[in-house]
C-alpha positions as CSV (number, residue, x, y, z in Angstrom):
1,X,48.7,-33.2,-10.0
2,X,44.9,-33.4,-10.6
3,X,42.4,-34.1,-7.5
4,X,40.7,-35.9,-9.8
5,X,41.6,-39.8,-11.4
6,X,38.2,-40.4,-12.4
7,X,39.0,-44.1,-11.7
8,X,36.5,-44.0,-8.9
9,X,33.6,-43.3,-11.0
10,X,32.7,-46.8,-11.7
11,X,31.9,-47.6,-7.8
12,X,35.5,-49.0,-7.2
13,X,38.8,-48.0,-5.4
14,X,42.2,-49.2,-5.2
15,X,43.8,-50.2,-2.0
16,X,47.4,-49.3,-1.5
17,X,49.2,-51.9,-3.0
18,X,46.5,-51.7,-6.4
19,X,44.2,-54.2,-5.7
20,X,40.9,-53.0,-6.5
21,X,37.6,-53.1,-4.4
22,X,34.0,-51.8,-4.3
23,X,33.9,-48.5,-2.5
24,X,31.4,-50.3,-0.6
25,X,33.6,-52.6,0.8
26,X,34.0,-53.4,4.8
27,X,37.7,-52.0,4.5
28,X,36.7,-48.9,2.6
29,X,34.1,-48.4,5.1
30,X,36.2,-48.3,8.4
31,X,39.0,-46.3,6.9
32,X,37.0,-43.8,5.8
33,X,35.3,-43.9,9.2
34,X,38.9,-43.4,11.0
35,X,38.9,-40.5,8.3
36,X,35.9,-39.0,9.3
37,X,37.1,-39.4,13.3
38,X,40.2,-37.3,12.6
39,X,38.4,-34.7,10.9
40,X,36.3,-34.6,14.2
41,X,39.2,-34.5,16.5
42,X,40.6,-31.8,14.0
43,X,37.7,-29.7,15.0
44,X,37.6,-30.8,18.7
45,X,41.2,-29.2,18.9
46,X,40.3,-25.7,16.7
47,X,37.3,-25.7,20.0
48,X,39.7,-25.6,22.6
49,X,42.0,-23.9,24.3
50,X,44.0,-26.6,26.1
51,X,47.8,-25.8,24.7
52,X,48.6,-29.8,26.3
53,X,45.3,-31.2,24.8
54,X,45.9,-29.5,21.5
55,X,49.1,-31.3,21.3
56,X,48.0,-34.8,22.2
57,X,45.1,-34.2,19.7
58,X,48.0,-33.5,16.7
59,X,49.6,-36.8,17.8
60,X,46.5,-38.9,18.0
61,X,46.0,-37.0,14.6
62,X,49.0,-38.4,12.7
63,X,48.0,-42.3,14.7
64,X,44.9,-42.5,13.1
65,X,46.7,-41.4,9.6
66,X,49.1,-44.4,10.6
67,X,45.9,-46.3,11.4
68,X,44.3,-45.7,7.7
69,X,46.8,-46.3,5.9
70,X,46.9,-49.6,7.7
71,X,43.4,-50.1,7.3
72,X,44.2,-49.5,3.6
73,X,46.7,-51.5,2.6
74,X,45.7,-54.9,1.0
75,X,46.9,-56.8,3.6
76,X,48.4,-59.4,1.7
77,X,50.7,-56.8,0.1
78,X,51.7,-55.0,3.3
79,X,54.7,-57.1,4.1
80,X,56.3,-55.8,1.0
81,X,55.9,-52.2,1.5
82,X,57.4,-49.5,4.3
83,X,54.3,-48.9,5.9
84,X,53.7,-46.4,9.3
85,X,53.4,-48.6,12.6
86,X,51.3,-48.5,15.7
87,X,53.2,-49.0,18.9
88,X,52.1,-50.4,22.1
89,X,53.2,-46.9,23.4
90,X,50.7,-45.2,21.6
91,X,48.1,-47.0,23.7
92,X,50.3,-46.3,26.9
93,X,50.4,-42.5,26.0
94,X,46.6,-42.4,26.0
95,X,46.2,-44.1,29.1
96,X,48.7,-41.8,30.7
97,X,46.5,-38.8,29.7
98,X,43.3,-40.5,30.4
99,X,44.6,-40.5,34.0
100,X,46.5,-37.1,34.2
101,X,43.3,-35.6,33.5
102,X,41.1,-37.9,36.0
103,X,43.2,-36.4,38.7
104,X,41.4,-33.2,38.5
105,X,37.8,-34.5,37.8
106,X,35.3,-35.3,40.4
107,X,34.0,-38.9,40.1
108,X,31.2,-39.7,37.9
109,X,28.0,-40.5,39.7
110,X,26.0,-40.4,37.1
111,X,26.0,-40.6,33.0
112,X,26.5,-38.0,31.3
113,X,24.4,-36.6,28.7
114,X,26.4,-34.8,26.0
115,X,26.2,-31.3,25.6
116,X,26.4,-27.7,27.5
117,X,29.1,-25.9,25.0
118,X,30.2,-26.8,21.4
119,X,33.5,-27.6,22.5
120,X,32.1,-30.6,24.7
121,X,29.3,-32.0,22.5
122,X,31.6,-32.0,19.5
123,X,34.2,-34.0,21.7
124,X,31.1,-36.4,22.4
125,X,30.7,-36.4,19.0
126,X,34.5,-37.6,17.8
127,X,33.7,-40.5,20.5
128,X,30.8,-41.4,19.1
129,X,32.7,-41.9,15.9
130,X,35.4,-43.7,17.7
131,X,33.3,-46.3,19.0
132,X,31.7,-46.9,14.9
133,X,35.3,-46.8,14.1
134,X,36.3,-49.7,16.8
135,X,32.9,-51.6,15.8
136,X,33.3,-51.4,12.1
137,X,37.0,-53.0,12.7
138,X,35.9,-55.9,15.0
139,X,33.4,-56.3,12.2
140,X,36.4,-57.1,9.6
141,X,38.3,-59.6,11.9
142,X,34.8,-61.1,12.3
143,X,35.1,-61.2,8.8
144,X,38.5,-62.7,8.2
145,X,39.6,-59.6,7.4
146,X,43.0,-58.6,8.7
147,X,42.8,-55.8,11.2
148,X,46.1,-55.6,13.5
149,X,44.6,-55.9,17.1
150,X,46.7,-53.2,18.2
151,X,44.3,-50.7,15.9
152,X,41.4,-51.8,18.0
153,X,43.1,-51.6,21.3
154,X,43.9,-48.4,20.3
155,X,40.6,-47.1,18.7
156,X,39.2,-48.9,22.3
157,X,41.9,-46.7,24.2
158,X,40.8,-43.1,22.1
159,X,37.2,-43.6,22.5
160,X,38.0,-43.6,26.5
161,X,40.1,-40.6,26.2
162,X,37.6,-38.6,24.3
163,X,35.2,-39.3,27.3
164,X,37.6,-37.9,29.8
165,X,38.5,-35.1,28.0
166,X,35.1,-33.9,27.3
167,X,34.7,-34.2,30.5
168,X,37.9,-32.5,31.2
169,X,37.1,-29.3,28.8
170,X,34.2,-29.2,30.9
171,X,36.0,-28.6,33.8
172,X,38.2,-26.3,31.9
173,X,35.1,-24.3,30.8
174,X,33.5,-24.3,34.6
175,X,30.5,-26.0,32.5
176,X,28.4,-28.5,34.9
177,X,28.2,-31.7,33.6
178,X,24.2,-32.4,32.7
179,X,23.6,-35.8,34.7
180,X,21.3,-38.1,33.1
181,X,18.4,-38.9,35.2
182,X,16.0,-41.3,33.7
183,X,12.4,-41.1,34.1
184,X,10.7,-43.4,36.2
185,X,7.0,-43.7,36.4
């Protein structure tokens, strides 16, 4: 099988189900955005050591796969086809993380500015993607365009647990967390 249709060269894509769209188009936008978050949250996990972390990472890995392909699907045809599924437990297993690893961090007193070792800025970065990710999906139900409301609460959800762990690989690394202190004049 070629990598190459050539079909796209004209400017338009096919959702899964064969309707065909601009590649400009809202949908194409934010799954190709969730695309571009697991490719950071692939690198995030070649960055650390963390065996747990590493693991989580895979699974949130194969969600957001779950979550483009939903993304992808003309929704209208969706019913009709064996499509991957979100599950309210996929939220819960985030949280649970999110607060495993707040039990060994000191409480924030300040915001953070991202950075001090690749391993943490790059983890910034994936949440900085997240957050486009969630935006660009509350941007197609403001739209009319079906999202399932469990991919944002789960987008939400990553976004908070790419926080905490960057600023658990912090702790990990014995990095000091670089407080942001605005300027007042």
């Amino acid at each position: 099988m070629k990598i190459y249709t050539k079909t796209g060269d004209l400017g338009k894509t096919s959702l899964i189900g064969g309707t065909k769209v601009p590649k400009s188009h809202l949908r194409i936008e934010t799954y190709g955005t969730v695309d571009e978050l697991n490719s950071h949250i692939g690198l995030v996990s070649d960055l650390i050591d963390d065996q747990a972390s590493k693991i989580i990472l895979k699974e949130i890995q194969d969600r957001l796969f779950t979550i483009g392909s939903s993304l992808a699907c003309d929704p209208e045809k969706e019913p009709l086809m064996k499509m991957p599924d979100l599950k309210e437990g996929d939220v819960v297993l985030l949280e649970k993380e999110i607060d495993l690893m707040n039990e060994v961090l000191t409480p924030m007193k300040f915001f953070i500015l991202p950075g001090g070792h690749v391993a943490i800025s790059s983890t910034h970065v994936a949440r900085c993607v997240c957050r486009r990710a969630e935006r660009l999906c509350v941007n197609m139900q403001e739209h009319e365009l079906f999202v399932d409301p469990l991919v944002i609460k789960y987008i939400n959800r990553l976004s908070d647990y790419l926080f905490v762990l960057s600023r658990y690989v912090a702790h990990l690394l014995k990095v000091e967390e670089i407080g942001w202190k605005p300027r007042i004049n």
